[in-house]
N, C-alpha and C positions, 0 to 999 in steps of 0.2 A: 260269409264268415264274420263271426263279432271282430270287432276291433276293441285292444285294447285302448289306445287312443281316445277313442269317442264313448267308453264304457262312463256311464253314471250312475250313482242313483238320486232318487226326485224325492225330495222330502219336502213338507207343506205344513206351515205353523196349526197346529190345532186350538181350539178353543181355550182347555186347558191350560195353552202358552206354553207346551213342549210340543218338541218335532217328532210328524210321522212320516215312514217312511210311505212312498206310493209303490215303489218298486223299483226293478234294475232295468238298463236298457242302453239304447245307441242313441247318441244324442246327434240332432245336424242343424242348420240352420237354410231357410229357404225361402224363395217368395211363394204368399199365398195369394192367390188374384182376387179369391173372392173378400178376404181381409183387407188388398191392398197394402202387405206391408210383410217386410221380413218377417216370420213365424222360429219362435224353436221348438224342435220337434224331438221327442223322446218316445223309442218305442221300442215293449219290452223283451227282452233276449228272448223270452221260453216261447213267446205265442205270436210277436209280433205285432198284438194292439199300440194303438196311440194311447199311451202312459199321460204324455204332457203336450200340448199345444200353444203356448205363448207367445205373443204379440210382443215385437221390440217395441215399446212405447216410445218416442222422440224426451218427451220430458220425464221421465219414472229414474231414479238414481239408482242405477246397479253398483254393485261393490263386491270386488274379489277381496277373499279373503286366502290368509296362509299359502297361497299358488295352486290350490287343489278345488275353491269351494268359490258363488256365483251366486249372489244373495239378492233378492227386491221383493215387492211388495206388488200382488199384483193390484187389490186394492184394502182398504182401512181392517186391519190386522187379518191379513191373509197373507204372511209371507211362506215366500218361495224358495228353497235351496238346493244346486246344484252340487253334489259332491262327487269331482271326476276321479279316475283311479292314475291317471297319468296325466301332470302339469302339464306337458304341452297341452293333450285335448284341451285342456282349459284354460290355456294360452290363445288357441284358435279361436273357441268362442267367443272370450273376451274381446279381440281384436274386431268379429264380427259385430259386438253390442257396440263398442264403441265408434266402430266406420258408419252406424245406422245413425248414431247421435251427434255423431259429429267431434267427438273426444278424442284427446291424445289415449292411448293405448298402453303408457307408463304408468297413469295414474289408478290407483286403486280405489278410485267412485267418480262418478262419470257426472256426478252434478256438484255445483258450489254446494260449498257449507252451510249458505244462508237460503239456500233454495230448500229446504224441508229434510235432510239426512236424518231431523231427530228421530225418524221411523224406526231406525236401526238403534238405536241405544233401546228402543221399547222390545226390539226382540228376542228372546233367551239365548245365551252363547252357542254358539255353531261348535263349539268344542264336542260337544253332545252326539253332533251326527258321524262320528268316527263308530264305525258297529263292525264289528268281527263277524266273516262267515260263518257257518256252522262247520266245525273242525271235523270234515270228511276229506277219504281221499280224494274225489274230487276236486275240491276245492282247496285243496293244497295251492295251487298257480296262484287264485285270489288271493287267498290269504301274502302268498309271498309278496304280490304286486305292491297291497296295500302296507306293507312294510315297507316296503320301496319309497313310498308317497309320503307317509309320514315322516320319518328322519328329515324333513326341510321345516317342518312347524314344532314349535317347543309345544304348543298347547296343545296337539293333535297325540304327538309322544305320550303328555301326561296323561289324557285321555285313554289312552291305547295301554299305558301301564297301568291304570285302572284295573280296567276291564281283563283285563292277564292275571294281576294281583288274589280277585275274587270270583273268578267262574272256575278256576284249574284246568285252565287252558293249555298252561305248558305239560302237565301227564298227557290229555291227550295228546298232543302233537306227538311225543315220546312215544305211545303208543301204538300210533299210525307207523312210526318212523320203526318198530319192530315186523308189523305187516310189511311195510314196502320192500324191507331186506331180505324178506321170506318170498316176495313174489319177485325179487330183483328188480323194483321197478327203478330204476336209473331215473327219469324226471321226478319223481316224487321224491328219492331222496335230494338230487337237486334241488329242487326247492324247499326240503326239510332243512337245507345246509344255507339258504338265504334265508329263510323264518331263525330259526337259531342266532345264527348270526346279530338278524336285527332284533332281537332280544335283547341279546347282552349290549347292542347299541344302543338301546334306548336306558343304559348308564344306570339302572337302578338298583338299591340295594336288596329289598324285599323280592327281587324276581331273582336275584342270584342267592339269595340261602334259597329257594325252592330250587333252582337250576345246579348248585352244589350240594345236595343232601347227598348222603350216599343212597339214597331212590334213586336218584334222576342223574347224576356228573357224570356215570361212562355214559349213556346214552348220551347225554350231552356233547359227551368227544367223538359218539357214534357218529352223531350228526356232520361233524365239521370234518370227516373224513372225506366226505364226498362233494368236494371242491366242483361247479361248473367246468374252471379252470384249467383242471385237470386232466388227464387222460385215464387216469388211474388209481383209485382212492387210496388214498393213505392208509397207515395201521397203526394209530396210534391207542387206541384199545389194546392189542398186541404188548406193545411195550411198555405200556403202566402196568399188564398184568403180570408177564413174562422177564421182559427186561430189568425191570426198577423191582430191588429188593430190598424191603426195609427191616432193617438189622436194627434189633432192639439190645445195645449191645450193656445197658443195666434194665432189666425188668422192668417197663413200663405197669404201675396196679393201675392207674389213673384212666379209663375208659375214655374220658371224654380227650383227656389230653391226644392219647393215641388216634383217634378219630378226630381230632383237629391239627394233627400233624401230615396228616392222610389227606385231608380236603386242603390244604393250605401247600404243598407241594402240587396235587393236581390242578388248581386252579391256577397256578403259576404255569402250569404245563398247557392249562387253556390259553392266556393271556399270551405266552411266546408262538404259540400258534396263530393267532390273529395278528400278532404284532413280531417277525423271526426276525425284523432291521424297525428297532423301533426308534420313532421321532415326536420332535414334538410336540409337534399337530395331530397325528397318532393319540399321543398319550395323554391328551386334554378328550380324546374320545371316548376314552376308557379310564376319568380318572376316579372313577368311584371302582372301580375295580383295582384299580390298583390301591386306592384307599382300604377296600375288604381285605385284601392280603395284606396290607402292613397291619391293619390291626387283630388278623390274625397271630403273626410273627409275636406281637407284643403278648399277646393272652399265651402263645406257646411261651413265653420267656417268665410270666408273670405263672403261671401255674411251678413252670420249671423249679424257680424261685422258692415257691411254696414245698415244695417237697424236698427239703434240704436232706433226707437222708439217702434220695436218688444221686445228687451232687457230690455227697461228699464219699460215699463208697468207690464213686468215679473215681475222684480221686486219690483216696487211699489206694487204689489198684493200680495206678498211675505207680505210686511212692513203692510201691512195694519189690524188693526185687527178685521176687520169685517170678513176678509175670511174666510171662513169656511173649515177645517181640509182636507176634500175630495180634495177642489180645492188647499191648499197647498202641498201635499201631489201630486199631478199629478204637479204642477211647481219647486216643488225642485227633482226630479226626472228627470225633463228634464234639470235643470241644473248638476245635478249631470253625466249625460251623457256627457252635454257640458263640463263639467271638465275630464272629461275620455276621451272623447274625444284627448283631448290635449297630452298625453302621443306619440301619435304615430304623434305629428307634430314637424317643427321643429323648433329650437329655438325660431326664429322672428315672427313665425306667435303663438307660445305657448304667445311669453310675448303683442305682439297684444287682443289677446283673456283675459289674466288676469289682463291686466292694464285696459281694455275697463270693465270688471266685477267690479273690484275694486272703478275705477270713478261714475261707475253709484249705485253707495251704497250697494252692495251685503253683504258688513260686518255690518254693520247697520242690514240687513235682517237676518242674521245669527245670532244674538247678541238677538235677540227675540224669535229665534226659537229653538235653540240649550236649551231655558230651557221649551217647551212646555211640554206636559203633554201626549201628542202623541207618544210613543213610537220610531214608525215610523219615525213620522217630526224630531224626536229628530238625531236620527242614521244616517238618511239621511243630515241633517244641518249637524251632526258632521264631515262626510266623507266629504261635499265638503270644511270644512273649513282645513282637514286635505289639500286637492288638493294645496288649496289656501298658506297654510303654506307652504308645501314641495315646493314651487315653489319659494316665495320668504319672510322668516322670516321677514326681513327691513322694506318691505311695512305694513305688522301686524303693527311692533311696529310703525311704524310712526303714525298708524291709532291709537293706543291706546293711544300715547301720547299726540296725538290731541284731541281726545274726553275728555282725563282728565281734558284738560282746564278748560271746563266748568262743565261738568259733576260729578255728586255724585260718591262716592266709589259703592257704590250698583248697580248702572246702567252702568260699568265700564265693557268690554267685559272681561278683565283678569279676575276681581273678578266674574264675570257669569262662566266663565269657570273652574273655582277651585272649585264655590259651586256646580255645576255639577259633581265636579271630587269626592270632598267629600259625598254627598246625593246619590253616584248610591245605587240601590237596589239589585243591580244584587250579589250573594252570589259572584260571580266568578269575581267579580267589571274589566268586559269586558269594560264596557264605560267608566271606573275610570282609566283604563290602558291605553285606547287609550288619553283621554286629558291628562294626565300624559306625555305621547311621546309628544305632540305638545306643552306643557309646557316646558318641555327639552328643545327642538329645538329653542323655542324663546329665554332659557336664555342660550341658548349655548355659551360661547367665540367667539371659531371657526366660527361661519360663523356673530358672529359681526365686525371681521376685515377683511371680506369682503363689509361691509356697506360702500357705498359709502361718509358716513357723520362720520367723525372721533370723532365726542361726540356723536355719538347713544347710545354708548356703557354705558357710564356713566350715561348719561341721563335717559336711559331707567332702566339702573339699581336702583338709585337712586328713580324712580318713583314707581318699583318695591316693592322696600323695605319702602315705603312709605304709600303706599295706597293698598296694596295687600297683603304684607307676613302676616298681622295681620289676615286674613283670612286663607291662608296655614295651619297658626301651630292652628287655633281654635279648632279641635279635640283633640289635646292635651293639649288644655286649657279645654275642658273642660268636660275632664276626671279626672281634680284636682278641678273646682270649686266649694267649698262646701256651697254659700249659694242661690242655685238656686232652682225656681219653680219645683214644679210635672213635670210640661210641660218640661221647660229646661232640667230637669235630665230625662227623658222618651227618648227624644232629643239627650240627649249626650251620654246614652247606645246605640242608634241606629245609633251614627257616630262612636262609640268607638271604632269600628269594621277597621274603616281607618286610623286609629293611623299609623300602619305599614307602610303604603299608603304612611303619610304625614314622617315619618323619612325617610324611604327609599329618599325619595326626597332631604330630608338634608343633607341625605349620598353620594347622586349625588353631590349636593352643593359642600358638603368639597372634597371630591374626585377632586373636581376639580385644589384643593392646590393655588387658587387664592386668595392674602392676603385682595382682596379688600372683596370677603364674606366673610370672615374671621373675618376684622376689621365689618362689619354689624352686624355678627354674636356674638360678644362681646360686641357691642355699647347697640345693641338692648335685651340682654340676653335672646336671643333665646333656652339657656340649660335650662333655666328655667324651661319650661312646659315639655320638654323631662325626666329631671329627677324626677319633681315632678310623671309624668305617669309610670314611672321605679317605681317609691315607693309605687306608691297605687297597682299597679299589682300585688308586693307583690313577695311571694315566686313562683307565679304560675309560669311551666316552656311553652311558648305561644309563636306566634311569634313578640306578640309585648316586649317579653322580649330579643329575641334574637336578633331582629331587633337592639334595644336599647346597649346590649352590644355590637353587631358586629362597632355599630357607633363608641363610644369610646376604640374598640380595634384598630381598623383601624388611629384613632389619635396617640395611643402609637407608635403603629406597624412607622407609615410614620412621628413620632415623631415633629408634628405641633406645633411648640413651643410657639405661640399666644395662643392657643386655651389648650394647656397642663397647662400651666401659667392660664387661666381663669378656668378653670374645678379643678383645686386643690386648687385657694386659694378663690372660691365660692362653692366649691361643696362637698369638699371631705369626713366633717364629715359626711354627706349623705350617702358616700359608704365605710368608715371605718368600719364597722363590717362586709364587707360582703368578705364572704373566697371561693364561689363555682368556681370564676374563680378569674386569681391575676391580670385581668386590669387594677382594680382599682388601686392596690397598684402598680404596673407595672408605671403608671400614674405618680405616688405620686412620686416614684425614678425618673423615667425621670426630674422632674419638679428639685426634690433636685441636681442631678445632672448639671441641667442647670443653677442652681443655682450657685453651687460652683465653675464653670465656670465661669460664671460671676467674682465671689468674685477675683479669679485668676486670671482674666484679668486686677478688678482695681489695683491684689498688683502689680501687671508687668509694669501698669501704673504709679503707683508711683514712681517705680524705675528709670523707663525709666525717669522720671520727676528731678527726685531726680538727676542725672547722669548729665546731660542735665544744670541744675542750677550750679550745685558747679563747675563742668568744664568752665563753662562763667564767673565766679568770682573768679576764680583762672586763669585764664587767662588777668583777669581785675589787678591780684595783680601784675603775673609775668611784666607788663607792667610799672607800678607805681615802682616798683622795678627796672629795666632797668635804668628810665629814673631818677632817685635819683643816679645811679651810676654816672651819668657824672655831677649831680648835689652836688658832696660829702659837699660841706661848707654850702649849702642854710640850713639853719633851718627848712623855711615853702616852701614848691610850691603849688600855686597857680592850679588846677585842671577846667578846665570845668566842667560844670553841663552834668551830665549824662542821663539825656533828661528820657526814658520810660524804661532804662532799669530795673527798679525793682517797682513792683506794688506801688501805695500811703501810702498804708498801711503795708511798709515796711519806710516810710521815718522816722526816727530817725536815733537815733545816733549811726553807726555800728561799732560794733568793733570787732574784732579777732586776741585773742592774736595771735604771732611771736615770737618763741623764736629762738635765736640763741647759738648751743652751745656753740661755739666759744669765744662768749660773747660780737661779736662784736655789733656794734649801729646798733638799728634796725628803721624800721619806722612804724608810728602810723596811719593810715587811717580815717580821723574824716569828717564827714558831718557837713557842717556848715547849718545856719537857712537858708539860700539863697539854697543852694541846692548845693552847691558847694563844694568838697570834699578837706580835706587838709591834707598834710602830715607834720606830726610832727618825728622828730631826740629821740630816746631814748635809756636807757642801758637795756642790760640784765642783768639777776638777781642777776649777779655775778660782775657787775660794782661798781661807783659810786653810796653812798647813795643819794647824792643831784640831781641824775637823777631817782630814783627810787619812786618818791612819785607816790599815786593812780592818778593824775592826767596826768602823763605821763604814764601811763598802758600800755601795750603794748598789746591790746586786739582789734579786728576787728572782729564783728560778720557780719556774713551772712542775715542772716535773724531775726527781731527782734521778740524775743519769750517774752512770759508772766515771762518766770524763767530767762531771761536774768539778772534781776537788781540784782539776790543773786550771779551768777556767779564771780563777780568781790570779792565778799568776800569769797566763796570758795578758791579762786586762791589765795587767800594771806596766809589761813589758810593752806594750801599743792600747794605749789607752781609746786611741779614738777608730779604732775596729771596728766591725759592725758588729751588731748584736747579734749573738746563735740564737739561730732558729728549734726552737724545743721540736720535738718528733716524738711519737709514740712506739715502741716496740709490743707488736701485736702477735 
């Protein structure tokens, strides 16, 4: 019986310098006596003649090639080539050429480089001798094997796609693979399901449009139903025809689009089939296949695109509120695809697809449905509005600051979106947590100063805290308000439950340490409803009590000094008795502390003030002094007005004593009514009487104070006192 193993066949350089074949056959290797020397022997499958007869020559350089192929010269351009169907056979061989030459058996040529190799670059590429059976049932095994053998050589691959490419090799096979199911041949299709297979492994794009036409793709999935592996073929035929119904839920006119929406779901249906847990080293196998479907996806989105009047009917039936739950329910679904869609495109043709959504009113559509009553319609509107967010925040707020124009607080997509976030039912408030995230994301900083409009920011905030936060904190208004209807308080037990909800949000807020919410947050007194809900909950320990203390530990802790300043001198007799935790009082000291900081900063300022003055007017005296020296006989000089250097309500009449001990003549510094300052010649105390009257005083104050006018009678009563120290009242 042949062995696969020892299967070859013998190809022999022709004159022309292409390879022919000689035939197929068993290959072995042996001593010949009458030779003297190991022989390889090849003899052929059908008849059992000697095909080939070769002498291992001791010095001749053999060379394997790609793990399949046993290449030399027997002599001056006569080469030989071994093409085995199974690596090992041609592993053994090898090992036999080179145990006769004496070579290690690693190497892929059995003689130095300078020993003559150049024979082989004079050869024609061995790529060449990759040749396809004749596609019979028969030869179905072959064929599989040699798929088998290939996938280890790139060049053998490209070779082998060739030859697939232009003889229309894959219909037959398809076509055999219709007979075999008809005679139930079980190995045939076996090995139709390993030929297949290594098809679409050998990665190429022109063999898969033939292998995805609608000629050829169920057969194709025909193929792969019939797993070796298995005990029992699969139906997936079955279920593309019967299961998968494709609802064309606006009139597709577009022929080809419809038919590349068709090939583009089944070849993904092929691809999870080769790959049901894929990885990946997998997926570098198949990455031209997965490359075909993404650029499928894009031509489905980029035709979509084009036919803006299929889009936008979509969505006016969306808007409309006659439809009926069934038909929105199948169009927000297909949009919701078309938004999923978009993940695996790329950038240009992503913001093609959501600028084109956006213009044709999809947020308008979502703004109706996100509060339906539909379960369903609801979950589904929210996910595509999440798509729409996550893609571009900007475009939202643009859209919501537009509509505010005109638009009621109550028909306002934010305010829709918060009474939604408030009113879930869900115990687990799953859809309370997700508009929650798309909340965040809108009043994020961060991705406002990527807004390409540098007053988005403020604008939007502004509008925010205008027309929306009075909605936000309404759970905790009104879990304090006490003169409300049965209805009302029935109402506000049933949202009491999102209190947690709406601080945690606050705590996002402040977290953010931005003084603009901050300055909001004190304008608008937003602690208000938070502490009033802190006090009716009482002693209970819940989490909307810990929620509430973790907000104002988190103030102390990152000691926010706007908001520490507003919570103790509005709030604090509120949490003065309470001892279970000392934030409060924690609070109270911060504040005192900031406090007397402050106080410490005006005395520092005084001084520094204080410093500052009498140095500019002791520098004014030493000059008026100077200039009296060279002036000794003048009685009066004459001064310029000293323009702003001392505020209005210092203008009177300055005086500051000067005493000299000496006793020599001092000078008198008098502001006249003009503004003009004069110096007057006078004794000290221990002069002449007749210079000593109160009216030549020798007194210049600084600054005129209220106790100034008793100072002149002091000074007469204890003449030698010390001098007051001037002070500013600030």
């Amino acid at each position: 019986m042949a062995s696969k193993r020892n299967r070859v066949k013998v190809y022999v350089l022709k004159e022309d310098q292409q390879w022919g074949q000689l035939g197929v056959g068993q290959i072995s290797s042996s001593y010949i006596e009458r030779l003297q020397s190991v022989c390889l022997l090849v003899r052929s499958e059908s008849d059992g003649s000697l095909i080939l007869q070769s002498k291992i020559h001791p010095n001749v350089p053999y060379q394997k090639q790609q793990g399949v192929l046993i290449v030399w010269s027997e002599y001056e351009n006569h080469g030989v080539a071994l093409s085995f169907q199974d690596p090992a056979g041609c592993r053994e061989i090898w090992e036999d050429i080179c145990q006769v030459q004496g070579k290690d058996p690693t190497l892929e040529i059995t003689q130095d480089l300078l020993d003559g190799p150049e024979q082989f670059d004079e050869m024609p590429p061995t790529s060449s001798l990759v040749e396809l059976p004749n596609c019979e049932l028969h030869t179905l095994e072959e064929i599989a094997d040699l798929f088998t053998s290939v996938l280890a050589s790139p060049i053998r691959k490209e070779r082998l796609s060739l030859i697939l490419e232009n003889e229309g090799y894959i219909k037959k096979l398809l076509q055999i693979f219709h007979i075999c199911e008809n005679l139930k041949n079980t190995e045939g299709l076996h090995n139709l399901h390993k030929i297949i297979k290594g098809i679409l492994f050998l990665n190429k794009t022109p063999l898969f449009e033939i292998m995805f036409s609608d000629e050829c793709i169920m057969d194709v999935v025909g193929c792969l139903e019939y797993d070796p592996a298995l005990a029992q073929p699969k139906r997936y035929r079955e279920f593309l025809t019967q299961n998968v119904k494709f609802k064309e839920i606006i009139p597709i006119t577009d022929s080809k689009l419809r038919q590349k929406i068709h090939q583009t779901y089944r070849v993904q249906y092929i691809h999870d089939i080769l790959f049901p847990i894929p990885s990946i080293f997998e997926e570098n196998l198949l990455s031209t296949l997965t490359t075909f479907i993404f650029f499928n996806k894009v031509q489905i989105v980029s035709m979509l695109l084009e036919d803006e009047v299929f889009l936008f009917e979509g969505l006016a039936q969306l808007r409309d509120k006659t439809t009926d739950d069934n038909r929105r329910r199948e169009l927000l679904l297909f949009f919701k695809e078309l938004c999923a869609l978009s993940k695996t495109l790329q950038p240009q043709s992503k913001e093609a697809l959501f600028t084109t959504l956006l213009q044709l009113g999809i947020l308008s559509a979502l703004k109706i449905l996100i509060s339906a009553n539909d379960l369903q319609i609801k979950i589904t509107a929210t996910d595509i509005f999440a798509y729409l967010v996550e893609y571009s925040p900007s475009m939202i707020r643009i859209f919501v600051m537009e509509e505010a124009q005109d638009g009621e607080d109550d028909d306002l997509l934010m305010n829709i979106v918060i009474e939604q976030m408030i009113s879930d039912t869900d115990p687990e408030l799953g859809s309370a947590i997700n508009l929650m995230g798309l909340l965040r994301s809108l009043l994020d900083l961060n991705n406002m100063l990527l807004a390409p409009n540098e007053c988005e920011r403020s604008e939007f905030l502004n509008f925010f805290y205008k027309r929306c936060m009075q909605n936000l904190v309404a759970p905790l208004l009104s879990t304090t308000s006490g003169d409300r209807d049965e209805e009302d308080y029935l109402f506000g037990l049933e949202r009491k439950k999102n209190c947690p909800s709406a601080v945690r949000f606050m705590r996002r807020m402040i977290g953010l340490k931005d003084e603009l919410y901050n300055r909001y947050i004190v304008k608008g007194n937003l602690f208000e409803p938070v502490v009033n809900a802190f006090l009716v909950n009482g002693t209970r320990y819940n989490m909307l009590n810990s929620a509430i203390i973790e907000l104002f530990e988190y103030i102390r802790v990152e000691n926010i000094k706007s908001l520490v300043a507003h919570i103790v001198e509005k709030f604090y007799k509120a949490f003065e008795l309470i001892e279970y935790v000392q934030t409060f009082k924690g609070l109270k000291i911060k504040y005192e502390q900031e406090k007397d900081r402050q106080i410490q900063i005006r005395k520092n300022l005084h001084s520094i003030l204080y410093i500052k003055i009498f140095c500019r007017d002791a520098n004014v005296m030493e000059d008026v002094k100077a200039d009296m020296y060279f002036k000794e006989n003048t009685t009066e000089v004459l001064m310029p007005p000293m323009g702003n250097d001392f505020p209005d309500h210092y203008d009177t009449s300055i005086d500051t004593k000067i005493t000299k001990e000496n006793g020599e003549k001092v000078d008198v510094l008098k502001r006249t009514s003009s503004g003009e300052f004069r110096v007057s010649s006078s004794s000290s105390p221990g002069a002449d009487s007749e210079m000593s009257s109160p009216s030549s005083s020798s007194l210049i104050g600084l600054v005129d104070y209220p106790d100034d006018d008793n100072e002149e009678e002091d000074k007469e009563e204890d003449i030698s006192s010390p001098r007051k120290r001037p002070h500013l009242d600030l």
